[in-house]
PDB file of N, H, CA, C and O in Angstrom:
ATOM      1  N   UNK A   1      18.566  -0.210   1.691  1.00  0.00           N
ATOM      2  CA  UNK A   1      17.150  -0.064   2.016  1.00  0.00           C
ATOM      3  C   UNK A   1      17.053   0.430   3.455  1.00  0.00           C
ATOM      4  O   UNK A   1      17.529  -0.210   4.393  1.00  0.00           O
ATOM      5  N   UNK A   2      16.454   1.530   3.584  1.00  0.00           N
ATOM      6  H   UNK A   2      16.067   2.050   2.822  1.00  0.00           H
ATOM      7  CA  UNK A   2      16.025   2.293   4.918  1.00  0.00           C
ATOM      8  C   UNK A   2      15.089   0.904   5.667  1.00  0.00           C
ATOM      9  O   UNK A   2      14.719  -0.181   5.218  1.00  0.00           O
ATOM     10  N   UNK A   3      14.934   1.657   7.160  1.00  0.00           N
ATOM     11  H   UNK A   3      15.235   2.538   7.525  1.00  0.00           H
ATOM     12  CA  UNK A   3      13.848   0.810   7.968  1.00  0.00           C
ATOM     13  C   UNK A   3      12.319   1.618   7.725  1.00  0.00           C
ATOM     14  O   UNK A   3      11.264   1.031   7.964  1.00  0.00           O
ATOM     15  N   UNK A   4      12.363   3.089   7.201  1.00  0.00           N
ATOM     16  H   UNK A   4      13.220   3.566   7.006  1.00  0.00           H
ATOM     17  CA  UNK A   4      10.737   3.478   6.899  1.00  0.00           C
ATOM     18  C   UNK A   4      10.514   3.225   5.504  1.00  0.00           C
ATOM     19  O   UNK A   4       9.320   3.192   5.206  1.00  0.00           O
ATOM     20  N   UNK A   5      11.686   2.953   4.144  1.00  0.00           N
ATOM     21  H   UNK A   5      12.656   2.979   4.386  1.00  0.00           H
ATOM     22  CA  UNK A   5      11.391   2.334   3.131  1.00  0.00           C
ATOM     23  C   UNK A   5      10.832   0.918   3.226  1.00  0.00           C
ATOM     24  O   UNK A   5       9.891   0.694   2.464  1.00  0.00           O
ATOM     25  N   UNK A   6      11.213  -0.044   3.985  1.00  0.00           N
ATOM     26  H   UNK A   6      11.977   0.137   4.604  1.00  0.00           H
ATOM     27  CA  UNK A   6      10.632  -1.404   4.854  1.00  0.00           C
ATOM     28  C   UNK A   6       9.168  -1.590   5.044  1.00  0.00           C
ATOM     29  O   UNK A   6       8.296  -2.279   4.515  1.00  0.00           O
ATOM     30  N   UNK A   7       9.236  -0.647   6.075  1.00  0.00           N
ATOM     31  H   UNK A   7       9.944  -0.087   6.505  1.00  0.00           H
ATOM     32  CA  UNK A   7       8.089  -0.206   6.593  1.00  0.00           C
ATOM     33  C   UNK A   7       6.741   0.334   5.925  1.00  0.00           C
ATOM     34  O   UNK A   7       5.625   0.008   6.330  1.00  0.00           O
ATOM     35  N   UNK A   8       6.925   1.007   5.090  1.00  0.00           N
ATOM     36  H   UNK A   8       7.831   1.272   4.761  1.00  0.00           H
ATOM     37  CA  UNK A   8       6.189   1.347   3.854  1.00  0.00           C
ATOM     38  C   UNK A   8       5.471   0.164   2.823  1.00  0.00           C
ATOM     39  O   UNK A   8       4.285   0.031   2.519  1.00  0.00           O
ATOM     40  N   UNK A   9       6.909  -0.793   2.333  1.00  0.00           N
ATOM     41  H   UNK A   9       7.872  -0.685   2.580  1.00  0.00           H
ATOM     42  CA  UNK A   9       6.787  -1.158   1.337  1.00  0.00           C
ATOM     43  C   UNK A   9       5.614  -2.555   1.784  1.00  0.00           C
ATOM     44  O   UNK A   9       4.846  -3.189   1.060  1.00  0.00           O
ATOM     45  N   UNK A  10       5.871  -2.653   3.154  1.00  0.00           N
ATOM     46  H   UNK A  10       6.494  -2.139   3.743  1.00  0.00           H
ATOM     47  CA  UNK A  10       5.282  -3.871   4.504  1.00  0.00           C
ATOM     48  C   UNK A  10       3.999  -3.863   4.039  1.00  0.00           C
ATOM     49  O   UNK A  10       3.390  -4.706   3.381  1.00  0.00           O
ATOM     50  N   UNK A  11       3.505  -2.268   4.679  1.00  0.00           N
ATOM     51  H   UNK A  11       4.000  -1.583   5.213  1.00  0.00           H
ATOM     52  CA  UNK A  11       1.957  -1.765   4.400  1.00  0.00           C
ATOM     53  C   UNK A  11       1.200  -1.496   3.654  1.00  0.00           C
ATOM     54  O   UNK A  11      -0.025  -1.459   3.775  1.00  0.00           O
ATOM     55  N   UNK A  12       1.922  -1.248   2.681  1.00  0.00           N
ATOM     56  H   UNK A  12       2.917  -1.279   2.583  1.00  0.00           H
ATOM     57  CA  UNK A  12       1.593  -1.365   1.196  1.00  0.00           C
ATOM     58  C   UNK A  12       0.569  -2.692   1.050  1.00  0.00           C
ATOM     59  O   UNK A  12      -0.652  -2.845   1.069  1.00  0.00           O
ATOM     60  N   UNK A  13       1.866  -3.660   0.876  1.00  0.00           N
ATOM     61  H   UNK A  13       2.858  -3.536   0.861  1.00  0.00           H
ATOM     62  CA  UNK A  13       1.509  -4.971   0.789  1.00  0.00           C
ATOM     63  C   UNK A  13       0.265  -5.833   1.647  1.00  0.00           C
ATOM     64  O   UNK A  13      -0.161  -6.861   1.121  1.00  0.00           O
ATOM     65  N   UNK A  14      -0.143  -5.511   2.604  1.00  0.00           N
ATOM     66  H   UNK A  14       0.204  -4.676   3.031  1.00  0.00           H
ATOM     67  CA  UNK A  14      -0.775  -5.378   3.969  1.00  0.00           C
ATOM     68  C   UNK A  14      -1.552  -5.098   3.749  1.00  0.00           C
ATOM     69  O   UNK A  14      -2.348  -5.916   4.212  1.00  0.00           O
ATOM     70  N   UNK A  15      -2.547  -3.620   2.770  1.00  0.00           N
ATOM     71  H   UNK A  15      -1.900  -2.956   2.394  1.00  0.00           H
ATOM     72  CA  UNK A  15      -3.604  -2.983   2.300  1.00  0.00           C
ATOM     73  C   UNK A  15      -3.938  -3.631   1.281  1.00  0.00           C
ATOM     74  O   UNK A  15      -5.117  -3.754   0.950  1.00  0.00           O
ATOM     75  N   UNK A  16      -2.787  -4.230   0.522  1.00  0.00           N
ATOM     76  H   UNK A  16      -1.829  -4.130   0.790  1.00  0.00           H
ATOM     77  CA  UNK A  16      -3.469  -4.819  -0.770  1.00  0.00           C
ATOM     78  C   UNK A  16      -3.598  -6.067  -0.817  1.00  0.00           C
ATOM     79  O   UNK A  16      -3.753  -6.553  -1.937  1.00  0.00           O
ATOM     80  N   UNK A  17      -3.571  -7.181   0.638  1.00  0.00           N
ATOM     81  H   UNK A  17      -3.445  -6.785   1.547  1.00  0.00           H
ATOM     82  CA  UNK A  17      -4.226  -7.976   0.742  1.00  0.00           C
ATOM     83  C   UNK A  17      -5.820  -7.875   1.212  1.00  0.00           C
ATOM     84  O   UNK A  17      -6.815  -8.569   1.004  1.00  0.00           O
ATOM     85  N   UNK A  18      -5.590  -6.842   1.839  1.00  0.00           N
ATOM     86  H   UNK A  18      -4.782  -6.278   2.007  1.00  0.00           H
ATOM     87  CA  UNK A  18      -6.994  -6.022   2.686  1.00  0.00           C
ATOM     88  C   UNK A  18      -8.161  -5.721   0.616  1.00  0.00           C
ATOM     89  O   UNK A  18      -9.349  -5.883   0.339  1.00  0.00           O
ATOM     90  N   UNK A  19      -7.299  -5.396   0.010  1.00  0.00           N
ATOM     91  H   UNK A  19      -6.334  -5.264   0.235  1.00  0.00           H
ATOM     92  CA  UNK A  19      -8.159  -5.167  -0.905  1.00  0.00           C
ATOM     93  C   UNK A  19      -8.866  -6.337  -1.894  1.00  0.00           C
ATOM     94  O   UNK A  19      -9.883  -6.343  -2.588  1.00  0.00           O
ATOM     95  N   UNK A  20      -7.986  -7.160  -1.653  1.00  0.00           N
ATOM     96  H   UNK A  20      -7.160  -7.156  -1.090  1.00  0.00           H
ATOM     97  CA  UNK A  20      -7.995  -8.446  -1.885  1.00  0.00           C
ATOM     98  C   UNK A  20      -9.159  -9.318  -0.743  1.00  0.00           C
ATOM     99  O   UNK A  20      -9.695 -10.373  -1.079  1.00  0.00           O
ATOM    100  N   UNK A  21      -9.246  -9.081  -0.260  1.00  0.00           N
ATOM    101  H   UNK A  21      -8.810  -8.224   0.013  1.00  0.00           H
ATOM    102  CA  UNK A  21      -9.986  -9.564   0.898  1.00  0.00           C
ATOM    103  C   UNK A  21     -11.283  -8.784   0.553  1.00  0.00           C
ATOM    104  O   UNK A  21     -12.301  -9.273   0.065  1.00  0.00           O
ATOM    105  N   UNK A  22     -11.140  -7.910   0.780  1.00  0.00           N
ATOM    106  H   UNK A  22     -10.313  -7.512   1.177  1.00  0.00           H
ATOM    107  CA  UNK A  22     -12.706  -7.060   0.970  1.00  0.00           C
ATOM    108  C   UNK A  22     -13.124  -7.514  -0.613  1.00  0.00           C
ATOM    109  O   UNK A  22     -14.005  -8.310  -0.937  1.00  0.00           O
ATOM    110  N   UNK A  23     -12.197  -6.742  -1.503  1.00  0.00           N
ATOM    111  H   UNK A  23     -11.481  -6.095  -1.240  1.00  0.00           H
ATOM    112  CA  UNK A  23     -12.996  -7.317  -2.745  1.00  0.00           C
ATOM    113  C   UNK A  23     -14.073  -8.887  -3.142  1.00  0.00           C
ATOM    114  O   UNK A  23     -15.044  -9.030  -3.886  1.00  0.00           O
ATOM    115  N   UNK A  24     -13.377  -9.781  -2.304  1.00  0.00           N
ATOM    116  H   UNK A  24     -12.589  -9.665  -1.699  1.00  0.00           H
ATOM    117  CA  UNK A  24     -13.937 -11.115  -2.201  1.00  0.00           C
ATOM    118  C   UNK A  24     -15.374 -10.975  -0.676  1.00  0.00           C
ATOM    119  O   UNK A  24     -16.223 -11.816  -0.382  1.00  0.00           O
ATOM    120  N   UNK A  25     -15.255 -10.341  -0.378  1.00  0.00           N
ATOM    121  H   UNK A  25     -14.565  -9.657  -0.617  1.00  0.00           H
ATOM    122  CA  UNK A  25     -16.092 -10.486   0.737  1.00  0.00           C
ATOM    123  C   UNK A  25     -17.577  -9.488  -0.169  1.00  0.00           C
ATOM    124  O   UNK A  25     -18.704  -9.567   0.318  1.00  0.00           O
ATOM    125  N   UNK A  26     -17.365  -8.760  -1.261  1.00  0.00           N
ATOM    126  H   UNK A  26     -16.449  -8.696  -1.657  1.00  0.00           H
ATOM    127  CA  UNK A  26     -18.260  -7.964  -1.461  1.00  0.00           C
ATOM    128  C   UNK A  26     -18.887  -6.792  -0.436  1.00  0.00           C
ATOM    129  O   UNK A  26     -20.061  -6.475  -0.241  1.00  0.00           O
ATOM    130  N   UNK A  27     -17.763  -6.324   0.085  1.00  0.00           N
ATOM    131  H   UNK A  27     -16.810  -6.581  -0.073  1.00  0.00           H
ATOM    132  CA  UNK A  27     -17.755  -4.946   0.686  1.00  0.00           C
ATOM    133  C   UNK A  27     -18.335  -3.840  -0.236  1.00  0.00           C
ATOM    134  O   UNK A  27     -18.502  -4.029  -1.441  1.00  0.00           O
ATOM    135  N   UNK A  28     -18.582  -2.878   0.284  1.00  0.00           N
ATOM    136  H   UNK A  28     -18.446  -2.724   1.262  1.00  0.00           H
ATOM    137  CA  UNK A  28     -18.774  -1.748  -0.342  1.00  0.00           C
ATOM    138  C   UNK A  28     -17.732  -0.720  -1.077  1.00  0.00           C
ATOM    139  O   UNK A  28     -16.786  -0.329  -0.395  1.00  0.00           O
ATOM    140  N   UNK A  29     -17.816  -0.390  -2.046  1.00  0.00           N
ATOM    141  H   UNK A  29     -18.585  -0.709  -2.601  1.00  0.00           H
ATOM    142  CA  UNK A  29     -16.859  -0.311  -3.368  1.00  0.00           C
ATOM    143  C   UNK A  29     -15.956   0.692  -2.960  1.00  0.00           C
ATOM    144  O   UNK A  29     -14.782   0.652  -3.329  1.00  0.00           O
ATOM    145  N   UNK A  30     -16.483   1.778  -2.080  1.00  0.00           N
ATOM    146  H   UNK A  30     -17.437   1.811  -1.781  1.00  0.00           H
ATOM    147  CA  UNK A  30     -15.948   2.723  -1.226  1.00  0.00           C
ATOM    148  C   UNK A  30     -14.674   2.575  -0.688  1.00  0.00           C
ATOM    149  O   UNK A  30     -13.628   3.176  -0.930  1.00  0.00           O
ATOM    150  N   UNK A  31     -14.969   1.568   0.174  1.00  0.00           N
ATOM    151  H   UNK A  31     -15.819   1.080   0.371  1.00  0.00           H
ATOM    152  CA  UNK A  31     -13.644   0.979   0.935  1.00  0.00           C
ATOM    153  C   UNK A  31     -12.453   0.355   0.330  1.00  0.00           C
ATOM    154  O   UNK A  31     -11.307   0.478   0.763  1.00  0.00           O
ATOM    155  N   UNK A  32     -12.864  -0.423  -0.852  1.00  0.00           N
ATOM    156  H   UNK A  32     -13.795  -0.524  -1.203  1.00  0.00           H
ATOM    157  CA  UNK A  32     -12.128  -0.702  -1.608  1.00  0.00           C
ATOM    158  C   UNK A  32     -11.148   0.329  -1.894  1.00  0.00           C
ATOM    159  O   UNK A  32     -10.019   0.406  -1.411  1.00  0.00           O
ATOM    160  N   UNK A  33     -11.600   0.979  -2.587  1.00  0.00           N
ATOM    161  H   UNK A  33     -12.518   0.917  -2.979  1.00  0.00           H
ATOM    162  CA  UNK A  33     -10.805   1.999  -3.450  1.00  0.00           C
ATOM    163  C   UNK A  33     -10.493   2.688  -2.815  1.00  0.00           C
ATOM    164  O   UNK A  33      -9.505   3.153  -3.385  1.00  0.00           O
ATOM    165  N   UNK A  34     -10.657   3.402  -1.533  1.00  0.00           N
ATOM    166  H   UNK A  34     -11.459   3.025  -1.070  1.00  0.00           H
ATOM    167  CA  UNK A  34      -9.788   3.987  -0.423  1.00  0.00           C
ATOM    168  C   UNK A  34      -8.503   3.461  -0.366  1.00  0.00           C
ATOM    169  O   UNK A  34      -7.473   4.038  -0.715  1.00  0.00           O
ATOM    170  N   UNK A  35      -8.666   1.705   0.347  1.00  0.00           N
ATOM    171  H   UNK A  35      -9.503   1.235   0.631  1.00  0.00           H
ATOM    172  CA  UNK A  35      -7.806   0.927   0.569  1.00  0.00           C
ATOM    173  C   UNK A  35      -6.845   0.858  -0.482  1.00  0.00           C
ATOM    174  O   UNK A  35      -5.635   0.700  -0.320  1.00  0.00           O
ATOM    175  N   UNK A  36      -7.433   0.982  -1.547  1.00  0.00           N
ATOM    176  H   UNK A  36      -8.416   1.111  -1.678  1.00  0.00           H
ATOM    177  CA  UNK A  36      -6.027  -0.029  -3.411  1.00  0.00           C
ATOM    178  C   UNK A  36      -5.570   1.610  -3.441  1.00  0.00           C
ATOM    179  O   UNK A  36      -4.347   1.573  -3.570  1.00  0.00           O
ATOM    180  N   UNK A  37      -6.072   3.255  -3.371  1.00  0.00           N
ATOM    181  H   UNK A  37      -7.066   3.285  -3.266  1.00  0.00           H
ATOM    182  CA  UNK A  37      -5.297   4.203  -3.141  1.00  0.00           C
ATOM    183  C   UNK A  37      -4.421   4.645  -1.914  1.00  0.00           C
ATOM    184  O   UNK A  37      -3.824   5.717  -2.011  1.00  0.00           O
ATOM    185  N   UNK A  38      -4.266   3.697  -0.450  1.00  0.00           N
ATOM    186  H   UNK A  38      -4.751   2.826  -0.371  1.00  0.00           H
ATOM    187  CA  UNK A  38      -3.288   3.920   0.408  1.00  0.00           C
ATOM    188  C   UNK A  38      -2.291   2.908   0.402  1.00  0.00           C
ATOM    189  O   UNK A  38      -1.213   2.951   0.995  1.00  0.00           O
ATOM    190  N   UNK A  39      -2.811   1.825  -0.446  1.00  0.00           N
ATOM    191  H   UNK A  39      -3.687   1.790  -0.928  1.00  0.00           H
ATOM    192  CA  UNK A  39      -1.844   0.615  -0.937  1.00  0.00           C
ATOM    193  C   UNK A  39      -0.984   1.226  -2.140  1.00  0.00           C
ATOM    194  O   UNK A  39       0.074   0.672  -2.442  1.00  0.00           O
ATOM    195  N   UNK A  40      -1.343   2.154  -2.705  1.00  0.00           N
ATOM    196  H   UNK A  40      -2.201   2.604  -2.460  1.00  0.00           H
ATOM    197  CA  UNK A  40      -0.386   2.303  -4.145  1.00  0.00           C
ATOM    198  C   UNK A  40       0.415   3.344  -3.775  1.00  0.00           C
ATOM    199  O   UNK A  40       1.459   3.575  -4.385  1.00  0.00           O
ATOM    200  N   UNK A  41      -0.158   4.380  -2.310  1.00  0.00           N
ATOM    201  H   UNK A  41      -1.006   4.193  -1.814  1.00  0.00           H
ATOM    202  CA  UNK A  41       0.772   5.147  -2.278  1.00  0.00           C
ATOM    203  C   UNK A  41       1.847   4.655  -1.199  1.00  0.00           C
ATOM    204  O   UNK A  41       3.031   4.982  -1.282  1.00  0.00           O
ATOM    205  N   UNK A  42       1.376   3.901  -0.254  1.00  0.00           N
ATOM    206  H   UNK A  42       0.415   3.635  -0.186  1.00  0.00           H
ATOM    207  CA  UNK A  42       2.450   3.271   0.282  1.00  0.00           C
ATOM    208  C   UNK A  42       3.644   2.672  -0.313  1.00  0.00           C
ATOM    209  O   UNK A  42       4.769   2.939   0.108  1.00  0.00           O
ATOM    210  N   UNK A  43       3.435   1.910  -1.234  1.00  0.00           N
ATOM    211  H   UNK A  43       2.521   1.693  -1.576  1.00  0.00           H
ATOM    212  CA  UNK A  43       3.948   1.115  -2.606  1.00  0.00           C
ATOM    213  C   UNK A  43       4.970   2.376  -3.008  1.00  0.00           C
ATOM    214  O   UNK A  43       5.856   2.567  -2.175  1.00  0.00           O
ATOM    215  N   UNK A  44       4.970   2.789  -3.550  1.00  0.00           N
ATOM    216  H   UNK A  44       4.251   2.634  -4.227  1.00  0.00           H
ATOM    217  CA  UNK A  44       5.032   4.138  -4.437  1.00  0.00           C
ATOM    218  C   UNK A  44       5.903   4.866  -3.573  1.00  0.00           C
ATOM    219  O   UNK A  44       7.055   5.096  -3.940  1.00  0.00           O
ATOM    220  N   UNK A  45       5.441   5.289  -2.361  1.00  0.00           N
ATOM    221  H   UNK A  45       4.505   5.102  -2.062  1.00  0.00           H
ATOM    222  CA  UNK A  45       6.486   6.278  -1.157  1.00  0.00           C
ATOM    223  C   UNK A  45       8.035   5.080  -0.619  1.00  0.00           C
ATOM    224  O   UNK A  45       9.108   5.526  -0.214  1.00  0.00           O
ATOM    225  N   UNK A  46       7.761   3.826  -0.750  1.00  0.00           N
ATOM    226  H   UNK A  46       6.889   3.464  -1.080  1.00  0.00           H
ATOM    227  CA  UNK A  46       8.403   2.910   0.081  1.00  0.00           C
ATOM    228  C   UNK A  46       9.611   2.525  -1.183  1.00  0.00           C
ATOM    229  O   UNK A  46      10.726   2.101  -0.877  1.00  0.00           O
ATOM    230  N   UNK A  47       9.257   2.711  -2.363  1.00  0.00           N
ATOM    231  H   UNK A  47       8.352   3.055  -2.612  1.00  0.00           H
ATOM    232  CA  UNK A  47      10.228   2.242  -3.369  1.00  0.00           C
ATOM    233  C   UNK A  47      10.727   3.770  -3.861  1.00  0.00           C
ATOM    234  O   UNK A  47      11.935   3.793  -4.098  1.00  0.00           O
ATOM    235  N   UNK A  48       9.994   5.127  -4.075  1.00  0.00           N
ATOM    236  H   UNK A  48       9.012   5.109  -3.883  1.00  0.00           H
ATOM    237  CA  UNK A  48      10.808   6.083  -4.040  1.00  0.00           C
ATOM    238  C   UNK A  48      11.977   6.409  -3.187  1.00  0.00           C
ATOM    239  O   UNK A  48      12.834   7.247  -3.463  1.00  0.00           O
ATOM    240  N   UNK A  49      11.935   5.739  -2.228  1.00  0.00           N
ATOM    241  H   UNK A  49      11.238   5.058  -2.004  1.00  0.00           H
ATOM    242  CA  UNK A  49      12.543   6.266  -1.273  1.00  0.00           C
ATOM    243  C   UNK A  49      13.863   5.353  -1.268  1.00  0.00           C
ATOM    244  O   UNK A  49      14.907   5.869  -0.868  1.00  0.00           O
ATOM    245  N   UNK A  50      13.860   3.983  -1.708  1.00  0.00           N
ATOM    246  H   UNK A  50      13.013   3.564  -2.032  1.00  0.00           H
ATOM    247  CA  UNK A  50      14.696   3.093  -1.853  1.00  0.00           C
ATOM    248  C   UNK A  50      15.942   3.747  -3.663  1.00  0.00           C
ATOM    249  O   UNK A  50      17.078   3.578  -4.108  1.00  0.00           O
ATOM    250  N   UNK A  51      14.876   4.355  -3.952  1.00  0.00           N
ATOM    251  H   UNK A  51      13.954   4.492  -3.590  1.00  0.00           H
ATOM    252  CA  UNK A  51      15.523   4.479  -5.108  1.00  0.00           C
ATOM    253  C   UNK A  51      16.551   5.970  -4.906  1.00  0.00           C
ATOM    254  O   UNK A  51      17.624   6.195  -5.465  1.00  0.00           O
ATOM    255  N   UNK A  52      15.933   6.699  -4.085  1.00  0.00           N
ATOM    256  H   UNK A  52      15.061   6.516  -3.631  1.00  0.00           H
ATOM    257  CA  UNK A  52      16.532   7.895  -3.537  1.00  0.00           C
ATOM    258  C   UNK A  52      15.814   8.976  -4.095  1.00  0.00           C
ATOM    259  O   UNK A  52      16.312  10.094  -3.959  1.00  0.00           O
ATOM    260  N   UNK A  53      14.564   8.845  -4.797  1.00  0.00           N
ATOM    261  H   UNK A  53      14.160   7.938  -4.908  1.00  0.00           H
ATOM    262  CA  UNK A  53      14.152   9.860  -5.372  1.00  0.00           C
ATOM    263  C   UNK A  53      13.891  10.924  -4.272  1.00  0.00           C
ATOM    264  O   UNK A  53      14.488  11.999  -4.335  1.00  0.00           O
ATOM    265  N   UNK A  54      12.923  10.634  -3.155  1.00  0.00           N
ATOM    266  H   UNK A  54      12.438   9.761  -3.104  1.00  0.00           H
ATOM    267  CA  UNK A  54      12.593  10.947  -2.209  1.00  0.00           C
ATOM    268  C   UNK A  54      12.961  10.930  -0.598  1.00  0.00           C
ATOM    269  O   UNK A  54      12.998   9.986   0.191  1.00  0.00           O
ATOM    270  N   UNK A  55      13.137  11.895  -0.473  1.00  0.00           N
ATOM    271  H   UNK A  55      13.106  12.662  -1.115  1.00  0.00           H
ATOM    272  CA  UNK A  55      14.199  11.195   1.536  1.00  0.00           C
ATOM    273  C   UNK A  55      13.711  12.028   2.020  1.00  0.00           C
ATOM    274  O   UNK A  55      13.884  12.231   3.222  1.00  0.00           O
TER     275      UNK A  55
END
């Protein structure tokens, strides 16, 4: 495991408490779904990269 696969997989996780959060706070739906789409691609870039698809 790389240190920007780490790093990735960190922020990921990080946004999708944020989505988790806002969702409960009744934020505006906007933000949400910004947030759960930079959480999935973080997710997504941080485990490609572990897997070697992507470098």
């Amino acid at each position: 495991m790389t240190g920007l696969s780490t790093i990735l997989i960190v922020v990921g996780l990080f946004l999708a408490g944020g989505v988790y959060s806002f969702s409960r706070q009744g934020m505006p739906r906007g933000v949400i779904v910004l947030l759960a789409v930079a959480s999935a691609m973080c997710l997504v870039a941080g485990v490609m990269r572990i897997q070697g698809i992507w470098e």
